[in-house]
Structures are given as C-alpha cells and as structure tokens.
C-alpha atoms as one frame of an Amber mdcrd trajectory, in Angstrom:
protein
  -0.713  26.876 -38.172   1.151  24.419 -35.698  -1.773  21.340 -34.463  -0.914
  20.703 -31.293  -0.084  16.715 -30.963  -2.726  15.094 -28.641  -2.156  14.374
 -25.233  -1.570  10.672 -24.044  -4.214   9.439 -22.239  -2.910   7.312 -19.141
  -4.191   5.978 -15.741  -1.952   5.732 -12.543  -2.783   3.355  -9.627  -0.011
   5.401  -7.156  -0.340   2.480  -4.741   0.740   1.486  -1.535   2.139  -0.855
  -2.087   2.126  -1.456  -5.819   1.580   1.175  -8.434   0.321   0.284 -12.097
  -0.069   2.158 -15.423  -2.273   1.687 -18.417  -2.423   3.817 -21.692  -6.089
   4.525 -23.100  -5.902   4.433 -27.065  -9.132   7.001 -28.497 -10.919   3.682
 -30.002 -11.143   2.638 -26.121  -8.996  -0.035 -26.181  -5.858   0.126 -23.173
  -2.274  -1.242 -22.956  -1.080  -1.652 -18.949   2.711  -0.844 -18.771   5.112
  -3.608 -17.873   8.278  -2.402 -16.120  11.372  -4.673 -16.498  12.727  -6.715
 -13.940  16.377  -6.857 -12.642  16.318 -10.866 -13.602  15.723  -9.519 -16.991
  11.755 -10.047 -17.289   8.964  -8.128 -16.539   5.922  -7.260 -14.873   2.563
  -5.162 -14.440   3.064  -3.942 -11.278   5.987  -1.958  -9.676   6.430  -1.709
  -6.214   6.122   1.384  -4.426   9.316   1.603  -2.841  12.268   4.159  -3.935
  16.073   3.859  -2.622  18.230   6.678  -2.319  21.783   6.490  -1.318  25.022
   8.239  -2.484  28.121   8.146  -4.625  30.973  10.337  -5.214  31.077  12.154
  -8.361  33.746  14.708  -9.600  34.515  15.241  -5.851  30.641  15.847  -4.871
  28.402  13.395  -2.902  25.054  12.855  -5.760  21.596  11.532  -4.705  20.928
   8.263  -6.660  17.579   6.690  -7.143  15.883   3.538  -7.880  12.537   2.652
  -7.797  10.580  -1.008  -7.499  12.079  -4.195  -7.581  15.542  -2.383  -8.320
  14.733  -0.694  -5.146  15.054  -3.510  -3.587  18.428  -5.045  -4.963  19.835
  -1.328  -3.699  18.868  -1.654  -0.424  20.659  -5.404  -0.316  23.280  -4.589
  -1.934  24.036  -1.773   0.973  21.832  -1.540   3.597  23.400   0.487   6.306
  24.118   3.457   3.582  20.750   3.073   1.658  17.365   4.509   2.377  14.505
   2.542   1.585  11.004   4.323   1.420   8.037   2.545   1.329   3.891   3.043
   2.147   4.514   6.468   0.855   0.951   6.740   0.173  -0.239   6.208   3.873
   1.094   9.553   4.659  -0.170  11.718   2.278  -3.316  12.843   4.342  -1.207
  12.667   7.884  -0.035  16.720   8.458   1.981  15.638  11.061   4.259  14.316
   8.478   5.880  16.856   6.221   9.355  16.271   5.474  11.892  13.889   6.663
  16.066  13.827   6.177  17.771  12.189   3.858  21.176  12.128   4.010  22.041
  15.997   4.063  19.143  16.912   2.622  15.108  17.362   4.133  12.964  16.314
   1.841   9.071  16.808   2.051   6.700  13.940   1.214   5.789  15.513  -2.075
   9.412  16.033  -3.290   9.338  11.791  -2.307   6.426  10.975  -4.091   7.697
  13.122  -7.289  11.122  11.322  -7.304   9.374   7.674  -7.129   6.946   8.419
 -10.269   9.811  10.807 -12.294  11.951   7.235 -11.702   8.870   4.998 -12.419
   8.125   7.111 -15.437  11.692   6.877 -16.347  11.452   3.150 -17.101   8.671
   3.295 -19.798   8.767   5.259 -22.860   6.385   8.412 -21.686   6.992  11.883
 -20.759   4.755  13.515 -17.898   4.773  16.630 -19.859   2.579  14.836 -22.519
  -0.028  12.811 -21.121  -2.951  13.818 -19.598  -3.025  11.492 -16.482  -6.079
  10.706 -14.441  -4.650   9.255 -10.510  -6.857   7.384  -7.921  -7.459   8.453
  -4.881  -9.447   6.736  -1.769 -11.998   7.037  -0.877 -10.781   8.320   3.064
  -7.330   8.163   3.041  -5.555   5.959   5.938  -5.070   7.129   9.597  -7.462
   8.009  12.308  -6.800  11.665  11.755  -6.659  11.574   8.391  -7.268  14.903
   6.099  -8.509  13.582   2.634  -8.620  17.367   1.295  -4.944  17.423   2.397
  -4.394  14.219   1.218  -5.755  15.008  -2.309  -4.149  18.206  -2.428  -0.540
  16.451  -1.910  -1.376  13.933  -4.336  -1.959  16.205  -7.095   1.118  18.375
  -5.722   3.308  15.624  -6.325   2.090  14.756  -9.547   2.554  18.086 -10.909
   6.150  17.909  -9.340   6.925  14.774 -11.278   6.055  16.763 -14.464   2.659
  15.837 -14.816   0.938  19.334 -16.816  -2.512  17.963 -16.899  -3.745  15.870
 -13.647  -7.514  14.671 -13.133  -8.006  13.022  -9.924 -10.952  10.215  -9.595
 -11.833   7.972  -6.749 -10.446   4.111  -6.755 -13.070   2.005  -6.461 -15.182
   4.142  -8.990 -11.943   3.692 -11.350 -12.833   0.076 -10.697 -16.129   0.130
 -11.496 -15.259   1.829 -15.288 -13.318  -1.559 -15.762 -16.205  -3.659 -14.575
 -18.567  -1.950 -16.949 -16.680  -3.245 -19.953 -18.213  -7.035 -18.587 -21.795
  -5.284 -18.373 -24.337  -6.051 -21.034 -27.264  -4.464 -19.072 -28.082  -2.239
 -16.420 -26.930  -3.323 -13.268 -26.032  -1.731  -9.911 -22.759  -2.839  -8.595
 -20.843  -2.904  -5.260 -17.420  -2.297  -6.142 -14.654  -3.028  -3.228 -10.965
  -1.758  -3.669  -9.347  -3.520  -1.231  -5.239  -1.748  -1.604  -2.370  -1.777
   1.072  -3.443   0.791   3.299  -7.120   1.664   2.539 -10.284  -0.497   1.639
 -13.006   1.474  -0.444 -16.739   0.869  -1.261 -18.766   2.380  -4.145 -22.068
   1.563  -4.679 -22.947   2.353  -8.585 -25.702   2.210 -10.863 -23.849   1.185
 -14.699 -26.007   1.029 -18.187 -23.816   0.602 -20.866 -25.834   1.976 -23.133
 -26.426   5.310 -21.519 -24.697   8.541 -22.696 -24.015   8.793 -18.151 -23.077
   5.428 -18.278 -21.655   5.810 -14.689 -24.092   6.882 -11.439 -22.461   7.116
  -8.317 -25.310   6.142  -5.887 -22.962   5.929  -2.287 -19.340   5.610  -1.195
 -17.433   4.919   1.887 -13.391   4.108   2.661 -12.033   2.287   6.030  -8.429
   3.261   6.311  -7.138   0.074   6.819  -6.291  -3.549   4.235  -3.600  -5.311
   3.517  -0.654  -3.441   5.695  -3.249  -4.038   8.257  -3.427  -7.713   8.032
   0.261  -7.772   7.599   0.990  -6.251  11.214  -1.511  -8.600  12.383   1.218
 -11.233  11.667   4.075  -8.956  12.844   2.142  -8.584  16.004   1.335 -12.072
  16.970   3.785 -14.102  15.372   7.571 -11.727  15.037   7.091  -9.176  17.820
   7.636 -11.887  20.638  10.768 -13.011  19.117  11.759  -9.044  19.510  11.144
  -8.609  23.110   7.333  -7.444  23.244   6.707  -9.615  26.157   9.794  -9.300
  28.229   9.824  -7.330  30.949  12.675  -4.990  33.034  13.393  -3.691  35.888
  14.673  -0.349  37.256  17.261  -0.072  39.970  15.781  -3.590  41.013  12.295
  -2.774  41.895   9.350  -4.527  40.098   9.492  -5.980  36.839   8.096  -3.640
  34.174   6.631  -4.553  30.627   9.284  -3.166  27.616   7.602   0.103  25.974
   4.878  -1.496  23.791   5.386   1.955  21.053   8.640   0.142  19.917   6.854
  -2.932  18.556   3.508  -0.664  16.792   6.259   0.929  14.667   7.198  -2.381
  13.380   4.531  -2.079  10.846   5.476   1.443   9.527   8.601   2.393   7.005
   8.373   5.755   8.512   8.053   5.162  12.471  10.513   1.901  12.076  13.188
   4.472  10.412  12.894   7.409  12.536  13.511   4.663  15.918  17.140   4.324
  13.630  18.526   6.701  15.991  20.748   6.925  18.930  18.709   8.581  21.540
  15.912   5.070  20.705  18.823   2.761  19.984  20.495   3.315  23.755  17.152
   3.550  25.203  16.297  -0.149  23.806  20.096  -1.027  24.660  19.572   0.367
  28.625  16.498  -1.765  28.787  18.035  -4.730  27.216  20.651  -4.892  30.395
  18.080  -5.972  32.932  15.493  -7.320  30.751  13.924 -10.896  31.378  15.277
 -11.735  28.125  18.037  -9.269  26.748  18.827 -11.954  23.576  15.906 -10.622
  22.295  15.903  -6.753  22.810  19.503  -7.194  20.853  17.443  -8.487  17.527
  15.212  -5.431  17.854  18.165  -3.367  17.732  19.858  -5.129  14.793  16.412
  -5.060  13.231  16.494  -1.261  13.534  19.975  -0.103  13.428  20.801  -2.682
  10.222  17.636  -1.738   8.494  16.082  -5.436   8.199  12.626  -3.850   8.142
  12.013  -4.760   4.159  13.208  -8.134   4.044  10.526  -8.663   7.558   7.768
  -7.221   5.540   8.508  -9.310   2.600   8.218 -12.540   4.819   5.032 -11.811
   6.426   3.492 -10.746   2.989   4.746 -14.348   1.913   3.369 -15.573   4.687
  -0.263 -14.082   4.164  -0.450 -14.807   0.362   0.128 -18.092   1.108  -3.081
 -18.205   3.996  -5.150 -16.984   0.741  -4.915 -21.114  -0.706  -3.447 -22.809
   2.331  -4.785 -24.133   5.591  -1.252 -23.128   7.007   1.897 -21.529   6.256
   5.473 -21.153   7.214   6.755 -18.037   7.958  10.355 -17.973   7.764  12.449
 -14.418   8.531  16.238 -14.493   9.832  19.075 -11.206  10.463  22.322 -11.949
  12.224  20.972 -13.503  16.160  17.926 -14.780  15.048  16.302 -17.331  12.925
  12.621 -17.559  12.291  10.179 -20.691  11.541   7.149 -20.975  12.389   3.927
 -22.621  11.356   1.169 -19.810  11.081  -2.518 -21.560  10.600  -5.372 -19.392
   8.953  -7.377 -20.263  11.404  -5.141 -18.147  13.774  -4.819 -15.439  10.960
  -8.664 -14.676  10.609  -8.977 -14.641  14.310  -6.260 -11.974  14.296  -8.164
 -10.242  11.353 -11.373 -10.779  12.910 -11.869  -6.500  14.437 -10.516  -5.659
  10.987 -12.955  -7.609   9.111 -15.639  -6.035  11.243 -14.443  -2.679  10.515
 -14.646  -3.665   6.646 -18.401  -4.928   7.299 -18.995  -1.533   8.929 -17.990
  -0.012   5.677 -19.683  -1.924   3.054 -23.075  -1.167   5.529 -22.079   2.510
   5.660 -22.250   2.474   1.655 -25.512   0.703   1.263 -26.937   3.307   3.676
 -26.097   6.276   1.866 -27.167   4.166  -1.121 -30.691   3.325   0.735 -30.493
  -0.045  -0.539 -30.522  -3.182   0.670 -28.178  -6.046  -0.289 -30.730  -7.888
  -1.896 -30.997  -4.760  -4.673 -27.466  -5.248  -5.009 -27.206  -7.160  -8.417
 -23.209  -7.207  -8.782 -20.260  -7.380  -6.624 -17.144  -6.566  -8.030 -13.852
  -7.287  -5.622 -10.377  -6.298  -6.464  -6.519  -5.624  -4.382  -4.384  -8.344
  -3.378  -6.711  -8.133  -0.132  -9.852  -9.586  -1.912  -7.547 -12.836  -2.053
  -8.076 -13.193   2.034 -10.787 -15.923   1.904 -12.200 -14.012   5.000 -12.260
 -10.977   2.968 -14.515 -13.481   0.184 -16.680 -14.465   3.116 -17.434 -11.320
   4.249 -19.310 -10.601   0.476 -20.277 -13.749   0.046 -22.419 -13.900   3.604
 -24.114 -10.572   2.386 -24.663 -11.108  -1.229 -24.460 -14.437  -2.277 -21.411
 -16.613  -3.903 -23.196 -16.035  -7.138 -23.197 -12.459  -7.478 -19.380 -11.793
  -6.121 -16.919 -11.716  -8.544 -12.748 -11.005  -8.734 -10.514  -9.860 -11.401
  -7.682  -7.753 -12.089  -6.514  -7.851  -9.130  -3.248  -5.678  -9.501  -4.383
  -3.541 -12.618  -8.283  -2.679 -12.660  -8.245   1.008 -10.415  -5.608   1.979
 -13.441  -7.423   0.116 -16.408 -10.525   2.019 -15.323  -8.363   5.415 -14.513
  -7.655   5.057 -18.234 -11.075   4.371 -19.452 -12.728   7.355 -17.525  -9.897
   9.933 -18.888 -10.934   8.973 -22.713
C-alpha cells in the first residue's frame, strides 16, 4: 500500500503590493520564504509586479516572464517593449475588468495572477501541486463597486490556475490575529488592523490560548482604500501639476477650458495609466497640448504615458511617503526626459492630504466595534500591521481611541502569511 506523502502546509499574502510566503512545520513552528535579489541577496517580501515582453526563438515570438524585483530590472532594461503589471490585486473584485492585451495575446486577470505566483513559486523550492495553501483575502475588496464574492471567486480561480490542488481561503486581518495569538498568554480580545496597498481591514476577536476554539471572530469590517491611496495623495498634490492638471486650453479661441481632469486620476492606476498608452488618448493630450496655457507640461504627460515612466513615479512617491513615517519632511525627487523633479513635501501637508482617508479608516474601525457591540474601552489589545500602520497618522488614529499602551506593531510585511500558515496546521 502506497502512503500518500503529506501535503506542505504554506500561507500566501497575494498582496498588492507585496506578496509573502511562510511554510507551517506540524510541531507549529514556520519558516517565511526569502526570494533572491538581482544584487545577489535576498528578501521576505516580493513585489507584486510581473513583466512580460518577447524574444525570438527558433523563428517564433515567446512570452517571457519575470516577477518582483527582477520585474523591475526588465522593465528598465526595455521599457517601450516591456509590460509591467502591477496592483493586480485591486482588480480582482472589479467585473468591469476581465481581460486585457498583451502583445498578441488577451489575457484575463486570472491567467495574470496565475503567471505572477507560477513565476513567484518558481523561485523557491515548492511545487503548487503539493502544498495545501491557505490565501488571504480582505475583508471588502477595493473599489466602490466592488464584488467580494467575485473577488474571492477569482482569487481562488487563479490559484488553482497556478497549480495550486488544495486552496483554503481565510480573511487577512483574522490571518493576523493567528500570529498575534502566539504573543497571548491569556484571554484577551483584540482589534486587529491590516492596513495593505489597496485595502485596510478590521477584525475584532476574542483569543484564549488555551482553548480548543482558540480563535472567536466577534466583528469585521474592510475600507477599500491604504497605502495606494495615500500614494496618489502625493501624485495628486505634489506630481500632477508638473503634468498639466492645472493648465487650461482653448478651442478655436473661445474661453479657456480646464485640461480633462480623468487623465491625471489614472495616474494612480497600472491599469488606467496603460490603457491611456494609446493613440486615440496620446493625440487627444497632443491636440490639447497646442493651445494649452502651458504645453511644456502636457508633453511630460505624454512621455510619462507613451515611454511607460509610470513605475519609476510610483517608486518615488512611495520613497517619498516612507520617509514622512520618521521625518518632519521629505524630498521627493522623480525625473523622465523634459522634466526634473525636487521638491520638499512636509508631513504636515501629507496628513492634511490624508486627512478624508483617515476618516474613512475611523469609520471602519467604528463599523467593527458596532457589530462587535463593544466599546473601545473593552478593547484590551490592538494589533497593527502593513507598511500603512507606519503613517504616524495611521498610529494616531489607534492611539486617540485606545490608548498608546494597548497599540502595538509587528511584522509588518509577513504576519497575514505567518498567521495564513498557522491557521492551515
């Protein structure tokens, strides 16, 4: 009689912007994954981004892939004849968004998602086929219209694409919480925020380590916006200008009329800032350009665009905000062929930006304690984590509600998949 080998237990934080996995041994300990580097080192976290492009072989045009930071170097190394996807994650509950073209080929956001984590799986030693893999999910995924059955229903699609047999799917922030637990040496209920690129998430849980339950999900709530949020804040305010948001044109000379403000909301957006890469958009910026109060800069949004500058933008402004997190000020400095960028950028400015955002966050945490029926005084833990819970603003927001004492950060980058892990054991 053949005893078939057990399954690998892993947990995958499919991120936004940043995706993370961790192995779950049966004795409960857990080993994150670090993916190498192209400077020859290595790290935790791997970007969410994949680069397609195409090379001749044996007289055929081939699809090649990267994911992560060699991604990245694929995209510089060609950027006219490279696609670079990113924020792949924000889509997955949009249905207006089903396939795109790349190259000669249409590919829908599942086949995308399947080719990042077959590539991303690719650079450890693990085969989908033989792990049993538990995936977060939001708790509401991002956009107004957003369809979380849809968008759970893709997510497991793609997974099972990738190769993935075996697929559990369990809410972020509640993945969280399983990693918090391990610090727990009583009862405690605990407000858990997963703060990620595109969506923030609140669960509200009652933990007893010593219980066979353990876990008691007591209320939960998602606002589809964080850190990709914050980032267009920046885009808006500080880079948009230099692009032409405020000029105005005219129209067989009669009265000056503002630019189209869509061009400059797709700024933030892989998807909308690729699909304006096209002719018909293009000469329509180009035709406004030659009577525009300021044509110089109309010509950087179309080098922008048509030369695909959009990642090395994002990465500035994410520079930019990281710094804000320990900084009174900081410079943001961003430059393409026409225009060169640096400016000062004050936090102060920042968390006025961020201010209807951080309301919209408060709204959420107040939505959770209500389906909870508690009050934040009954609240004996906080537990932050995301790159977002580093906006001191973000802090200030828990800390007016709770209490410096009982908020708490860690594992930023790696709890959602520690605690995937933990739960699928």
């Amino acid at each position: 009689m053949t005893i078939s080998a057990r399954p690998i237990q892993i947990g995958i934080d499919f991120g936004t912007t940043n995706s993370v996995i961790v192995i779950a041994r049966p004795d409960r300990t857990i080993q994150t994954i670090s993916f190498p580097t192209p400077d020859g080192g290595s790290s935790e976290t791997c970007p969410t981004l994949l680069a397609l492009w195409q090379e001749m072989e044996g007289g055929r045009r081939l699809l090649q892939r990267a994911v992560g930071a060699y991604a990245v170097e694929a995209h510089l190394d060609d950027p006219s004849e490279t696609r670079l996807i990113m924020s792949m994650k924000s889509y997955l509950a949009q249905s207006s968004f089903r396939e795109t073209q790349v190259f000669s080929q249409r590919l829908s956001l599942e086949n995308l998602i399947a080719t990042f984590l077959r590539e991303l799986m690719a650079l450890t030693d693990i085969t989908p086929a033989e792990c049993h893999v538990t995936v977060g999910r939001p708790v509401h995924f991002v956009g107004e219209n957003a369809d979380n059955a849809l968008g759970e229903a893709r997510l497991r699609a793609a997974f099972k694409q990738a190769g993935f047999a075996d697929v559990s799917v369990m809410m972020e922030p509640e993945a969280a919480g399983w990693r918090f637990m391990q610090r727990l040496d009583r009862p405690a209920t605990v407000l858990v925020g997963d703060f990620g690129g595109g969506t923030s998430d609140f669960s509200i849980m009652r933990f007893d380590p010593a219980s066979n339950q353990q876990a008691q999900p007591l209320g939960h709530t998602g606002v589809g916006l964080a850190g990709d949020q914050f980032d267009f804040r920046i885009i808006d305010n500080v880079v948009a200008p230099y692009l032409g948001r405020d000029c105005t044109f005219r129209i067989m000379g009669g009265e000056p009329l503002p630019v189209p403000i869509e061009w400059y909301h797709s700024l933030a957006r892989w998807h909308r800032l690729f699909l304006m890469r096209t002719p018909r958009i293009l000469n329509e910026i180009a035709d406004v350009a030659r009577t525009a109060s300021e044509p110089e800069k109309l010509k950087s949004l179309i080098e922008l665009i048509r030369e695909q500058h959009g990642q090395e933008l994002y990465n500035a402004v994410s520079a930019t905000k990281r710094a804000l997190s320990s900084a009174e000020s900081a410079e943001l400095s961003f430059s393409q062929p026409g225009l060169d960028i640096k400016t000062t950028v004050s936090r102060a400015d920042f968390d006025r930006w961020i201010a209807p955002d951080i309301a919209k966050l408060g709204e959420g945490i107040d939505q959770a304690l209500r389906q909870a029926s508690l009050a934040p005084e009954q609240i004996d833990r906080v537990f932050l984590t995301g790159g977002t819970s580093f906006v001191p603003a973000v802090r200030q927001l828990f800390t007016s509600r709770f209490g410096e004492d009982r908020v708490e950060l860690g594992g930023e980058f790696v709890s959602v998949a520690e605690g995937l892990a933990l739960a699928s054991v």
